[in-house]
Each structure stands twice: as C-alpha cells, then as structure tokens.
C-alpha positions in Angstrom: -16.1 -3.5 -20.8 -15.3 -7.0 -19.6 -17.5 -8.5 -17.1 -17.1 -8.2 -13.7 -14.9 -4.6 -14.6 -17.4 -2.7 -12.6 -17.0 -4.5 -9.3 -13.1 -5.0 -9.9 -12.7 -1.2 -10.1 -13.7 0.6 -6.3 -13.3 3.9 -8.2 -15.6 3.1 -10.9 -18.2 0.9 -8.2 -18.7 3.9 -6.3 -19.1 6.7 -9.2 -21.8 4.5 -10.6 -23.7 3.7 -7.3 -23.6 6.9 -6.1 -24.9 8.3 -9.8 -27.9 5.8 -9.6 -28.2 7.1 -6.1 -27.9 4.1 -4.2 -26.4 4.6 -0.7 -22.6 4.6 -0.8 -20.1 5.9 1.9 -18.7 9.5 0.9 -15.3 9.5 -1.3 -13.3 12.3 0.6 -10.1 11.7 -2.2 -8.2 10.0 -4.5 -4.7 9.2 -4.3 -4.7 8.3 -7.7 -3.5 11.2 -10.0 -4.2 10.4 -13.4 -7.8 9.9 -12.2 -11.5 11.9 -10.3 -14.1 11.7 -9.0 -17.1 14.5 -8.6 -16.1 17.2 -5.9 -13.5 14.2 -3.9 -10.4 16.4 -4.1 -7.0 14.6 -6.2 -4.2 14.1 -3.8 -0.9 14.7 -5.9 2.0 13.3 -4.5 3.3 12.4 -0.9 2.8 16.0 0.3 -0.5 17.0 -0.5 -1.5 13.3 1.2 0.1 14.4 4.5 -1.8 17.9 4.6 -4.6 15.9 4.4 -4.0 13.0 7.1 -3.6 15.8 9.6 -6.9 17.8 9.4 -8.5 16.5 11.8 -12.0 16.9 10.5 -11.9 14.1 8.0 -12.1 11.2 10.3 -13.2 8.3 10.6 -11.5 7.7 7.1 -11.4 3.7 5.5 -9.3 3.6 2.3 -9.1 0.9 -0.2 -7.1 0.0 -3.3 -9.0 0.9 -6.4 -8.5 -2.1 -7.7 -10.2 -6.0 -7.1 -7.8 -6.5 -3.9 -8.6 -6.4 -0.2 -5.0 -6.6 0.9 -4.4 -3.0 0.6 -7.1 -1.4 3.0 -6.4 1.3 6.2 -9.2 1.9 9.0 -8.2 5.1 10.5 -9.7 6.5 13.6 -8.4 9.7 14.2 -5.1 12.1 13.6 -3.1 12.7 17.1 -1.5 15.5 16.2 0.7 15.7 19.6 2.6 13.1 18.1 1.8 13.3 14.1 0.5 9.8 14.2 -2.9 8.6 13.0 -4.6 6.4 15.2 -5.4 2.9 13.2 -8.4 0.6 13.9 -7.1 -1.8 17.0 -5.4 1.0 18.9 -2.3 0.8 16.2 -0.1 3.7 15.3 1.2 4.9 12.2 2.8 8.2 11.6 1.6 10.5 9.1 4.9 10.3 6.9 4.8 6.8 6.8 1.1 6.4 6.2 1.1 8.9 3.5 4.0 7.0 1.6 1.8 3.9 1.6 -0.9 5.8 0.3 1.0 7.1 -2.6 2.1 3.7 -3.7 1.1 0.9 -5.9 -2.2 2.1 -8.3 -3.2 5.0 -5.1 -6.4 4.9 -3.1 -9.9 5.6 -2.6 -10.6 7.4 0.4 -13.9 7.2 2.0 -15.4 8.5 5.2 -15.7 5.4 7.5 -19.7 4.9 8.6 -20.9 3.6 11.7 -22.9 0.6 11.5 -26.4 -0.1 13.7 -25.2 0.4 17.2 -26.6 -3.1 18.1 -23.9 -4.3 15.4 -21.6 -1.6 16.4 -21.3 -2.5 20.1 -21.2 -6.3 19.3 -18.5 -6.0 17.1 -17.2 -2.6 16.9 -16.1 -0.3 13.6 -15.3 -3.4 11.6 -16.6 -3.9 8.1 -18.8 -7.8 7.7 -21.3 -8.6 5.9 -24.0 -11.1 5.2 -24.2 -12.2 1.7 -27.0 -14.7 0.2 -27.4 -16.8 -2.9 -30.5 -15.9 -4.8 -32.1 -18.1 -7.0 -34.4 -16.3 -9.3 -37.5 -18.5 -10.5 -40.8 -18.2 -12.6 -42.2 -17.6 -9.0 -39.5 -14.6 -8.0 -36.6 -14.6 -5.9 -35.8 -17.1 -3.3 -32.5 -17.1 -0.7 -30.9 -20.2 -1.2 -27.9 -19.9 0.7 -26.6 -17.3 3.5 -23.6 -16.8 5.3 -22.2 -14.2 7.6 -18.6 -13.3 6.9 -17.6 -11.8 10.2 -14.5 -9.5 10.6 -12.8 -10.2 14.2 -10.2 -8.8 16.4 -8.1 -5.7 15.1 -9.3 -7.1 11.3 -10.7 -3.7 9.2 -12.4 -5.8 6.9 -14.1 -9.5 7.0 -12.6 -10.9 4.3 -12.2 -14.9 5.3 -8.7 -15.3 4.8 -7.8 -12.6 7.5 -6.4 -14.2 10.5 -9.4 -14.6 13.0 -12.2 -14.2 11.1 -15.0 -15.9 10.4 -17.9 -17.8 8.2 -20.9 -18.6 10.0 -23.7 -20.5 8.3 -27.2 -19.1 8.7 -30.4 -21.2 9.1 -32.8 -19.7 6.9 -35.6 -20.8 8.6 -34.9 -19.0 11.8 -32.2 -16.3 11.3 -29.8 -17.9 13.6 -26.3 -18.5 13.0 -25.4 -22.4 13.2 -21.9 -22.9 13.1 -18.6 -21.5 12.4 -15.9 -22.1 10.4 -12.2 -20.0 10.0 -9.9 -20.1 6.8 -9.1 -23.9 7.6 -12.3 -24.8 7.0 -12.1 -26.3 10.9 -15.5 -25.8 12.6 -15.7 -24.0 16.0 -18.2 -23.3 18.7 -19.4 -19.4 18.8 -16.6 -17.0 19.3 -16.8 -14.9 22.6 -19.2 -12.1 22.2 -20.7 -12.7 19.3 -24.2 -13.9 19.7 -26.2 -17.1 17.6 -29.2 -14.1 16.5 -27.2 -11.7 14.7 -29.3 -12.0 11.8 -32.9 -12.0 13.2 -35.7 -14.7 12.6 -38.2 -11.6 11.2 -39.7 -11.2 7.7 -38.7 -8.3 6.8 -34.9 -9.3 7.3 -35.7 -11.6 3.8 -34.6 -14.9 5.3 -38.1 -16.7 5.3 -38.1 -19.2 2.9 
C-alpha cells in the first residue's frame, strides 16, 4: 500500500477507524457500486440514490468523494418533499433528480450522517466542518505542540478547506489559547471576522496547548 493510501481513500479511512473503534461519523451509503462497507447500504444507479434522498429520516447527511479531494463534498439539511428538493447547507436548493445525478458521477460517494458539533462551536459558527490542527514534535521527553492553526470554514462553505472563498487560517498562541491573526487564501492578513471570537480554542490544560 503506498503511503498516505489510507488517508487518500475516505472509504478506506473510515472502515479502518471505525474497526479500531475510534469515533467516526456513521456511513449511511455508498454510491460507489463496485464497492461496501459493513451494514451502509450500496446505492446502485441514479434510481435507488433518489429513493434515498427523499426518506426523510436520514438527515442531516454530509457526503464526500471517496477519494483525496475536497471539491466534491454536499451538506444536506433536510428533504422538502412539497417540492422534491433537498435543502443544502446556506439555505440552497437542489432537487432530488439533480442531486442524485451528481451523486452517481465521477468515482460515487460516501455518505455519512452529518454530527453536530459542541453547541458553543455550533452557535458561533453553525453546522460547518473546521478544525484545529497542530504540529507535533515527538522528543526523548514526549510530545510537544509546535505549531497550531485554526482552519475556519465561513459563510455557506461545508467544509474549511483554505482555498474556499471566505475562509480562514488563524494562528494560535500556544501559550494562551487565543487566536492571533488571520489570514484568507491570499495570504493577506485581516482583523477578526465578525462573530468569531479571539478564545475559540481555550487557554486550559486539558485543551493540550500549554507548552
């Protein structure tokens, strides 16, 4: 397996994480037809992807390209069945014909029920997927954060990825927890966008940012 194949493949990720039982958000399908996963029901064809967008029971869904791409993702809120359309993250509508045709195409989907975060996080920012990630050193004396940054998804954005119109990087003081500055895709620095508050992370312990 060549390195990096695990993180490259979502459908693979998740099998392995949720078999070393780790949590993991649960996969609800796969559009993919040559390939399963556990009791996440194979969605053959356009047809069988459309039954499924209108039961109303399986939202909130988030769906992802299997493979190492963030282009390809859908944050779905709900199925209006009034008017066949599923309700998108930002209030945007899609119907379920068209939907399901984008879900059939390319190498398919993973299909996972959409989690809500902390409702601090949740009402700061809403059901948008960021992160904070860190660069650990690893020494003779243990691990130690050398780096952190909160990559923070904004607007109608589903996912924080930095080269997504809006969003941004904010650099995190380790000493304190407290996000210093911002930057978006330009690299440009800006003051704190509206709403979004300088102690995000936390200055406690037992968030692991004490040096």
């Amino acid at each position: 397996m060549q390195r990096g194949a695990v993180a490259a493949d979502k459908l693979l990720f998740q099998t392995l994480i949720a078999g070393a039982r780790l949590p993991v958000p649960p996969l609800l399908a796969v559009t993919q037809t040559q390939r399963r996963a556990g009791e996440a029901c194979g969605l053959v064809g356009r047809r069988e992807i459309v039954r499924f967008l209108r039961d109303p029971e399986i939202y909130p869904v988030f769906a992802l390209s299997p493979g190492n791409t963030a282009l390809s993702i859908v944050s779905a809120d709900r199925n209006d069945s009034s008017t066949d359309e599923v309700l998108l993250l930002g209030s945007e509508r899609k119907t379920v014909e068209n939907l399901a045709a984008d879900l059939d195409g390319g190498a398919g989907y993973v299909i996972q029920l959409r989690l809500d975060g902390d409702a601090r996080l949740a009402g700061l920012f809403g059901p948008r997927l960021w992160s904070v990630r860190a660069l650990v050193l690893v020494g003779p004396s243990g691990p130690v954060i050398h780096r952190a940054v909160a990559k923070i998804a904004t607007g109608n954005n589903p996912a924080d990825n930095f080269w997504r119109q809006g969003n941004m990087l904010g650099a995190i003081e380790l000493e304190t927890g407290l996000i210093s500055r911002f930057a978006d895709f330009n690299a440009e620095l800006h003051s704190l966008p509206p709403g979004i508050p300088s102690s995000v992370i936390g200055k406690r312990e037992e968030h692991g940012l004490s040096r």
